[in-house]
Backbone as ProteinMPNN parsed JSONL, in Angstrom:
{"seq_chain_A": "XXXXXXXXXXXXXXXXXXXXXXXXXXXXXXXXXXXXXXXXXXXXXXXXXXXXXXXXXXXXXXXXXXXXXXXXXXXXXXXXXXXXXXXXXXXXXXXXXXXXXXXXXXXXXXXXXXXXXXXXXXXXXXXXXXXXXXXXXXXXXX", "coords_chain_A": {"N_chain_A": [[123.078, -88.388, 83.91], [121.74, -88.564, 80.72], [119.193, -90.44, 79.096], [118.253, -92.008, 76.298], [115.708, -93.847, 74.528], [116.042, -95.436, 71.512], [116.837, -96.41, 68.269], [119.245, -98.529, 66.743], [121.009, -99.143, 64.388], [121.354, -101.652, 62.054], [121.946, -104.835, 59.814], [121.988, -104.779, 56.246], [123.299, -103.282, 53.464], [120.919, -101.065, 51.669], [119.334, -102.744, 53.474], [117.665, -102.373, 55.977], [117.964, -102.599, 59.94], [116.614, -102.839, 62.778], [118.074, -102.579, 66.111], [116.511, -101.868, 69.197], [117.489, -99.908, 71.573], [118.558, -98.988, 75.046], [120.447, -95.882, 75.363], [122.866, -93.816, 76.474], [122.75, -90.394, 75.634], [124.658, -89.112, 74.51], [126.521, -90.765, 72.904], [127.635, -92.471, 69.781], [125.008, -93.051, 67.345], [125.163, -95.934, 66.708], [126.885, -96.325, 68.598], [128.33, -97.433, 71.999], [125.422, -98.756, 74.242], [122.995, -99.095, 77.05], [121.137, -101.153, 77.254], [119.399, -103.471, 75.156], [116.366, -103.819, 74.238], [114.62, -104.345, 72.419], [113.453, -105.016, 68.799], [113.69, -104.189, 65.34], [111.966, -104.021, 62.23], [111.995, -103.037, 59.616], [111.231, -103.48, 56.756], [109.137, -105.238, 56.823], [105.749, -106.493, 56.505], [103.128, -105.888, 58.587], [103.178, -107.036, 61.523], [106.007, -105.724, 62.88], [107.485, -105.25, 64.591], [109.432, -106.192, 68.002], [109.014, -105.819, 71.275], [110.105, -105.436, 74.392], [107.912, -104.848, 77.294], [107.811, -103.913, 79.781], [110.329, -103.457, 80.376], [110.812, -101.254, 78.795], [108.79, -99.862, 80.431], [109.742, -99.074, 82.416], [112.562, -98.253, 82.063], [111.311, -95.325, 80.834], [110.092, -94.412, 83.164], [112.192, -94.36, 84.868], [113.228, -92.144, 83.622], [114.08, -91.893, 81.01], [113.729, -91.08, 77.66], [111.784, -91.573, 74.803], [112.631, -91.778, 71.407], [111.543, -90.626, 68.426], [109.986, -92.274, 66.784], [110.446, -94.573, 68.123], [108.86, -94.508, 69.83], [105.961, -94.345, 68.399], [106.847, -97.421, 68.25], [106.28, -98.364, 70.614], [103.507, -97.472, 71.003], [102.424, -98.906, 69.26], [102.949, -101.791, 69.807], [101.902, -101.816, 72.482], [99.11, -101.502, 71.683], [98.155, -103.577, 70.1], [95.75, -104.37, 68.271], [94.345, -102.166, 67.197], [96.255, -100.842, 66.241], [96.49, -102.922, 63.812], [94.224, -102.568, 63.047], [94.4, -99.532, 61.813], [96.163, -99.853, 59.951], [94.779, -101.638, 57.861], [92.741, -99.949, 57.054], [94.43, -97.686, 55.737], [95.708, -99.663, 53.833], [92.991, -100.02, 52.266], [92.583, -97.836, 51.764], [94.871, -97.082, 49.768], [94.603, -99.192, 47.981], [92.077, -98.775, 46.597], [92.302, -95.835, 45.587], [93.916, -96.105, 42.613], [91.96, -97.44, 41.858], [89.752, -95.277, 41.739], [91.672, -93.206, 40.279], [90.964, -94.123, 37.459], [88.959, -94.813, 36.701], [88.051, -91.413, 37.042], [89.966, -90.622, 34.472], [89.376, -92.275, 32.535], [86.151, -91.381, 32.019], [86.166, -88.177, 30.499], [86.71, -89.331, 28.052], [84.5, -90.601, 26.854], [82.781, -88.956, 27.038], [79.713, -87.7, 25.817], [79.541, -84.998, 24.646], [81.916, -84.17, 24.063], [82.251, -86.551, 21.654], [81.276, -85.406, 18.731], [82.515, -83.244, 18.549], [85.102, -85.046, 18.267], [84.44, -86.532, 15.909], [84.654, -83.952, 13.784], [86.896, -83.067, 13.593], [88.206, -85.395, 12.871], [90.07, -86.667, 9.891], [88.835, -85.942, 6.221], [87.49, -89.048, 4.609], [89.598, -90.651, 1.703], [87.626, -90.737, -1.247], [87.123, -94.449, -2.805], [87.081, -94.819, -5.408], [89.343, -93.147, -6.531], [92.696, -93.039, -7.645], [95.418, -94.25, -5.129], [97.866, -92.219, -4.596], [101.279, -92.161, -4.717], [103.579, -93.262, -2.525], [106.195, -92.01, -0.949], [109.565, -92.223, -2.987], [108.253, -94.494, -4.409], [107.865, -96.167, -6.999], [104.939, -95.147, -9.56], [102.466, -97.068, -10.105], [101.659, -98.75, -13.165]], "CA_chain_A": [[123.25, -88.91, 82.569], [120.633, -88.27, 80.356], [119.552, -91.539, 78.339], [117.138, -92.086, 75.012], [115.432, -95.337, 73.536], [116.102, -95.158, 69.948], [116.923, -97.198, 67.318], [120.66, -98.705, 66.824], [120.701, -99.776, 62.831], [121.537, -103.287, 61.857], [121.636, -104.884, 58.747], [123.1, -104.702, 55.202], [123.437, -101.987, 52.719], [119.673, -101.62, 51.3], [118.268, -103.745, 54.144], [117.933, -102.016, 56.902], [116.966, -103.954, 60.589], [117.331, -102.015, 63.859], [117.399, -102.555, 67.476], [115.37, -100.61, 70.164], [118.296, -99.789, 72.728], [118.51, -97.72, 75.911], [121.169, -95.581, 75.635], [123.093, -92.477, 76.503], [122.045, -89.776, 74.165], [125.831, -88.852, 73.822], [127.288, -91.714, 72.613], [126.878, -92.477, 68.396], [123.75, -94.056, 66.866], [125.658, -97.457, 66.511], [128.134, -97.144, 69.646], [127.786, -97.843, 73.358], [124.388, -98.662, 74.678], [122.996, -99.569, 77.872], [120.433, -102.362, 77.051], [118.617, -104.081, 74.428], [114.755, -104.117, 75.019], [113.341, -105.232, 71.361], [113.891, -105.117, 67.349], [112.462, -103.561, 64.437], [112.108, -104.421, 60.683], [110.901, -101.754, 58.483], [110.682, -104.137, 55.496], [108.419, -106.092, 56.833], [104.896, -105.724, 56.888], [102.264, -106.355, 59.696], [103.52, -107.202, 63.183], [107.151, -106.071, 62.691], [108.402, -104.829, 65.693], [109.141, -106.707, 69.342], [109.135, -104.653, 72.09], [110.009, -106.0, 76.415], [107.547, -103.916, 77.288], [107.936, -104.01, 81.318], [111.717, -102.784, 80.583], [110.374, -99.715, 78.183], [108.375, -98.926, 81.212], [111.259, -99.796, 83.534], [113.111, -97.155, 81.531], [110.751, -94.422, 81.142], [109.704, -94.303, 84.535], [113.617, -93.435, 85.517], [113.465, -90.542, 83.063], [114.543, -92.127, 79.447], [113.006, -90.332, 76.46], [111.904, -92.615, 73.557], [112.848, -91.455, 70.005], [109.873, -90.208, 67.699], [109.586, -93.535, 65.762], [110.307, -95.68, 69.014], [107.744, -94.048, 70.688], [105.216, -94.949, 67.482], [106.326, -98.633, 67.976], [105.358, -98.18, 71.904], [102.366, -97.64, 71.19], [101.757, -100.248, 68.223], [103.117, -102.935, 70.392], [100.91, -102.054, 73.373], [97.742, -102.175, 71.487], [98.34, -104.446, 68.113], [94.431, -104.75, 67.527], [94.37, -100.49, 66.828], [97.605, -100.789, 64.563], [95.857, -103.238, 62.764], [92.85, -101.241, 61.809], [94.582, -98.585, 61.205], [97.121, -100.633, 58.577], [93.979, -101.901, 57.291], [92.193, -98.468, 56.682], [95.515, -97.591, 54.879], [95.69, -100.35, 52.602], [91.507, -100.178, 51.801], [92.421, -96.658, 50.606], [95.595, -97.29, 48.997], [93.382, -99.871, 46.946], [91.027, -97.372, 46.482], [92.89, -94.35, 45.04], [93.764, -96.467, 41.643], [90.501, -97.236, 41.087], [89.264, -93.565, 41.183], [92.241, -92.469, 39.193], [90.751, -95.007, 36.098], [87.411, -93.717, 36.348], [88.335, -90.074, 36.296], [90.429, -90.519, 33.075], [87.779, -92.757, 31.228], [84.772, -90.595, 32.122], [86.118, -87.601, 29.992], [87.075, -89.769, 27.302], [83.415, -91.526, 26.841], [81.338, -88.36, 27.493], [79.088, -87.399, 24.817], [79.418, -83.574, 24.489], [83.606, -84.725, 22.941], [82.263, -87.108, 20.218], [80.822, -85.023, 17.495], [84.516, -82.4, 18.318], [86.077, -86.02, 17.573], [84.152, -86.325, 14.579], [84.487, -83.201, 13.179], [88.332, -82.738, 13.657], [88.971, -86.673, 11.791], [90.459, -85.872, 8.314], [87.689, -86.199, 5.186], [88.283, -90.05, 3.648], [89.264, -90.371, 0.043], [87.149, -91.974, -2.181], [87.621, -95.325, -3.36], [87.318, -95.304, -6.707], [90.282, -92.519, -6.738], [93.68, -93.731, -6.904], [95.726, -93.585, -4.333], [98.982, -91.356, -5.125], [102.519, -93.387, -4.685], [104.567, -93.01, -1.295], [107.688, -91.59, -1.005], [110.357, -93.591, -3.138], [107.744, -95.737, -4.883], [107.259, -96.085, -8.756], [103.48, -95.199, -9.655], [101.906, -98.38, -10.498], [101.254, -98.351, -14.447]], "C_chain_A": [[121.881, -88.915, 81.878], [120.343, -89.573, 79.19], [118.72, -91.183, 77.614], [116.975, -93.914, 75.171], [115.528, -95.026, 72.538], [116.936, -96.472, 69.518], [118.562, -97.602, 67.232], [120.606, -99.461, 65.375], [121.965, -101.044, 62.74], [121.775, -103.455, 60.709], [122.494, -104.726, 57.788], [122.801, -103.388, 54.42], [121.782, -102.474, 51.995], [118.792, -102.441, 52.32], [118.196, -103.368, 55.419], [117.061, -103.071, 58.148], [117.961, -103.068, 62.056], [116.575, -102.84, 65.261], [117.027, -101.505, 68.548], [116.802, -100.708, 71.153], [118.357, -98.588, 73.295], [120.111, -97.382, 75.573], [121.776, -94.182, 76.105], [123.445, -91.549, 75.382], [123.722, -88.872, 73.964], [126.844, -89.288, 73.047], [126.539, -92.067, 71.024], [125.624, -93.519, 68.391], [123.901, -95.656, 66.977], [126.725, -98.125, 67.417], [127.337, -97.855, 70.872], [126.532, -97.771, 73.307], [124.411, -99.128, 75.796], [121.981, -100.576, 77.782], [119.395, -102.754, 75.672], [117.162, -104.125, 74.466], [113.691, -104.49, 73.304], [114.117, -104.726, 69.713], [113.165, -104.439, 65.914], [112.458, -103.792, 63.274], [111.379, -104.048, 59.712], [110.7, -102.296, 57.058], [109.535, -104.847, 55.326], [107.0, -105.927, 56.908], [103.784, -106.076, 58.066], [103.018, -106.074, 60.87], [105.511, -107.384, 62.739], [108.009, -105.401, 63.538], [108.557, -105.567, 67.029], [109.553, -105.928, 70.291], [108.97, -105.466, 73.716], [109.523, -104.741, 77.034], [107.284, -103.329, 78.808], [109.343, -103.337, 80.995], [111.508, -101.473, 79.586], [109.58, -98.912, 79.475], [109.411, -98.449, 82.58], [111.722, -97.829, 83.463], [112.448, -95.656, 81.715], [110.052, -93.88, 82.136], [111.07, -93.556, 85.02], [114.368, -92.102, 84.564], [113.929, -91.085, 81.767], [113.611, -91.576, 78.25], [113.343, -91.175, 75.222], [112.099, -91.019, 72.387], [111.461, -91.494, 69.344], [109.176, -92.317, 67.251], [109.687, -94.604, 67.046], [109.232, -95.443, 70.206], [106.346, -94.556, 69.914], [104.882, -96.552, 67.554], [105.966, -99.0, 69.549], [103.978, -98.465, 71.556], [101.847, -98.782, 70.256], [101.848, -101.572, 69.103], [102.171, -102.742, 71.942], [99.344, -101.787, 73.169], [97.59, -102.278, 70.032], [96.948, -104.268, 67.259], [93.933, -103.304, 67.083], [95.444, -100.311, 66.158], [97.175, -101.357, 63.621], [95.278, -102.867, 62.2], [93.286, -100.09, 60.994], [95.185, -99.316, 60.277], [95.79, -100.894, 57.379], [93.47, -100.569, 56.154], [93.093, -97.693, 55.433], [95.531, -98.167, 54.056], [94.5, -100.45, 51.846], [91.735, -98.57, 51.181], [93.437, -96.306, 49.271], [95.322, -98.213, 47.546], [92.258, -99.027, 45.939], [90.638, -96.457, 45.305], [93.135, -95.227, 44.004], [92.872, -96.71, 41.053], [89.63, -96.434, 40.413], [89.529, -93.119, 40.123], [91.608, -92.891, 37.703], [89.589, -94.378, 35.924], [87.339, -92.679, 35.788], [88.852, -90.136, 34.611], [89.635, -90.927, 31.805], [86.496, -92.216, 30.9], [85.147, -89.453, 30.895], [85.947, -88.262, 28.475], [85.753, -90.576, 26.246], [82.244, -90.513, 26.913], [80.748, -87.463, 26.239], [78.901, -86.181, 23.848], [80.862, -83.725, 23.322], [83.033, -85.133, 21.615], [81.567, -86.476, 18.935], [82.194, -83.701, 17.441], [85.191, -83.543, 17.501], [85.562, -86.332, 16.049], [84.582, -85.479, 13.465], [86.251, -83.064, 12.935], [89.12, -84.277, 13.36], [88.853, -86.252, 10.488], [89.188, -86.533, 7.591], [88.446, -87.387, 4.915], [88.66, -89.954, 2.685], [88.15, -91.658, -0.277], [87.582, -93.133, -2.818], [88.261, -96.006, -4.523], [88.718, -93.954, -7.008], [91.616, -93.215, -6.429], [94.362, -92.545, -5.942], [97.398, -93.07, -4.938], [100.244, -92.449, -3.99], [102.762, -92.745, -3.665], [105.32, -92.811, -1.543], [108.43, -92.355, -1.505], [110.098, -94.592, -3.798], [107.641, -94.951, -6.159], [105.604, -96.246, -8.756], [103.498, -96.519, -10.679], [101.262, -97.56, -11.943], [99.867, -99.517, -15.036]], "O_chain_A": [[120.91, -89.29, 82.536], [121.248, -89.737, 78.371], [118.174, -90.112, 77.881], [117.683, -94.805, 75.641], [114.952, -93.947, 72.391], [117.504, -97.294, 70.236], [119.235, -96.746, 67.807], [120.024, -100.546, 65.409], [123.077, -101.167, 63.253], [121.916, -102.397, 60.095], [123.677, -104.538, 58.07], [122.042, -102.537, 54.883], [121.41, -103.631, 51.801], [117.644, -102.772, 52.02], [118.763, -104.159, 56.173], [116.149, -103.869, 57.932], [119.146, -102.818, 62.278], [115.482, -103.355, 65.496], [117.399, -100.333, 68.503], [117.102, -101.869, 71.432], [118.291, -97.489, 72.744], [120.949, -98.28, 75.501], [120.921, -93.296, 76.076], [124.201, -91.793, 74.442], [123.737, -87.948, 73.151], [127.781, -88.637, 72.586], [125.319, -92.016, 70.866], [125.361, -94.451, 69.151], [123.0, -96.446, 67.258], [127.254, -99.236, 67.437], [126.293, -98.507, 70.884], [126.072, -96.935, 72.531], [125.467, -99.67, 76.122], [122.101, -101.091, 78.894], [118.558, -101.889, 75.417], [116.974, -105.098, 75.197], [112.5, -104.773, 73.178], [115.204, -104.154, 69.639], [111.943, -104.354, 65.798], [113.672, -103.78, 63.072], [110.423, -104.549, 59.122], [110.061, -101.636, 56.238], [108.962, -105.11, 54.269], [106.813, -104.909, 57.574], [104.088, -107.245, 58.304], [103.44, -104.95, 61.146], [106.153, -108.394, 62.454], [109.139, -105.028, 63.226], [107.399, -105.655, 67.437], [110.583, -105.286, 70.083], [107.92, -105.972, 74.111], [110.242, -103.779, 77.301], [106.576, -102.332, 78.955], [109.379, -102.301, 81.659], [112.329, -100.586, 79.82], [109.642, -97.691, 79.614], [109.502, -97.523, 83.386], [111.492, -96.821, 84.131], [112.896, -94.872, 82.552], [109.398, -92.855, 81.945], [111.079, -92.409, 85.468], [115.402, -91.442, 84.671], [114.404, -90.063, 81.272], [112.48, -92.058, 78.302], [114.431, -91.454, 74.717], [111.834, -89.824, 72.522], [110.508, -92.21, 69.652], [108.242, -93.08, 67.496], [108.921, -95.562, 66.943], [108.954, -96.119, 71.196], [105.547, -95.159, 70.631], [103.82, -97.117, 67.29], [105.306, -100.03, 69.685], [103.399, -99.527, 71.786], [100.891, -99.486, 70.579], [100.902, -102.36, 69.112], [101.791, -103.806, 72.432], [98.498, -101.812, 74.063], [97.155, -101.54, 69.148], [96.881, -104.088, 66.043], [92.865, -103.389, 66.477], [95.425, -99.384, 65.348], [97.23, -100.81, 62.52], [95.403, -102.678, 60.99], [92.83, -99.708, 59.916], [94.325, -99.48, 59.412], [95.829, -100.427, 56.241], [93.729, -100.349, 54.971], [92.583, -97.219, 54.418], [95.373, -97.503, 53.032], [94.656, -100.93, 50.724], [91.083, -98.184, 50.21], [93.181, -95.669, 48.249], [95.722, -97.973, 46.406], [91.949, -98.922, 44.752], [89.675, -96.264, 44.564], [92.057, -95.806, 44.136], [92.71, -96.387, 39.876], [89.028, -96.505, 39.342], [88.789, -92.729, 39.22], [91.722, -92.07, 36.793], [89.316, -93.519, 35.085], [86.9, -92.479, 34.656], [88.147, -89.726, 33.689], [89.351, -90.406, 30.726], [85.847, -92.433, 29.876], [84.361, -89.675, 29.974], [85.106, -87.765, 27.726], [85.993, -91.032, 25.127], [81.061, -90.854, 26.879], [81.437, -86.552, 25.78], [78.377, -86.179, 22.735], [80.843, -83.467, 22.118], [83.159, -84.438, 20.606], [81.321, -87.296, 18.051], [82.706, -83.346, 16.379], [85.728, -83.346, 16.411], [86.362, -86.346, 15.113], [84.86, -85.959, 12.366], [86.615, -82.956, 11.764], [90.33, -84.419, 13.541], [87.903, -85.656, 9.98], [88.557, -87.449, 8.12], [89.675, -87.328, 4.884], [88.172, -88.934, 2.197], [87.931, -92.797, 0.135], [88.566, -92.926, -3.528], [89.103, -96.872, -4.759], [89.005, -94.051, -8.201], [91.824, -93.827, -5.382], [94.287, -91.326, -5.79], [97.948, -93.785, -5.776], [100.073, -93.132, -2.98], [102.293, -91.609, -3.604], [105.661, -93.335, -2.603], [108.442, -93.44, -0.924], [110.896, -95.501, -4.024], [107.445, -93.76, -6.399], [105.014, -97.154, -8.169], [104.227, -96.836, -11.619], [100.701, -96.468, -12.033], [99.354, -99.356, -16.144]]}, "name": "protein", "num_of_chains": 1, "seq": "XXXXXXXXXXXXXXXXXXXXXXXXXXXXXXXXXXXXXXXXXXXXXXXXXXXXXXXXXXXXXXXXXXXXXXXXXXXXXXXXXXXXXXXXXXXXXXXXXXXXXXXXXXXXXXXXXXXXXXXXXXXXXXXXXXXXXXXXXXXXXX"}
């Protein structure tokens, strides 16, 4: 019998919330399994997976093949303080990248070589002492 660890989905419509279960890789995503070994909660952020991590080795020792993504939270859950950094690293650039984008856009907008183009291509004023001609619809002022 050939088994997997993978994911068994939980949850409501929009909210998804899965458990880590051994099972046999013939049986559907959401049927039979053969054990429970931890939980996962992709909404959440930080430390959001639990993982019995003596019965993942249990398992893969007697030949069970984790699933891509349950293999990912393997390794997060057996060394949290290297998921962290990396999360970190992620969010210090995700921070980051908006900042840049503001810069870039304001730099052209501010650079000195433009403002005498912007000058030159604003319409001539009128003069003051000229009147000004009626708007659409209006009676010229007598």
């Amino acid at each position: 019998m050939a088994v997997a660890i993978r994911l068994r989905r939980e949850g409501a419509l929009n909210r998804p919330y899965f458990k880590v279960v051994v099972a046999d890789k013939r049986s559907p995503r959401d049927g039979k399994f053969i054990e429970i070994i931890g939980t996962y909660d992709p909404k959440k952020r930080g430390n959001n997976s639990t993982l019995k991590l003596d019965r993942v080795e249990y398992w893969i020792s007697k030949g069970a093949q984790p699933s891509d993504t349950v293999r990912s939270l393997i390794k997060k859950n057996k060394n949290p303080e290297a998921a962290a950094k990396k999360a970190a690293v992620i969010e210090a650039k995700k921070a980051a990248k908006p900042k840049a984008a503001a810069k870039t856009e304001a730099a052209p907008a501010q650079s000195p070589a433009s403002a005498p183009a912007a000058e030159a291509a604003a319409p001539a004023l009128a003069p003051e002492s000229a009147p000004a001609a009626p708007a659409a619809g209006e009676k010229p002022a007598s």
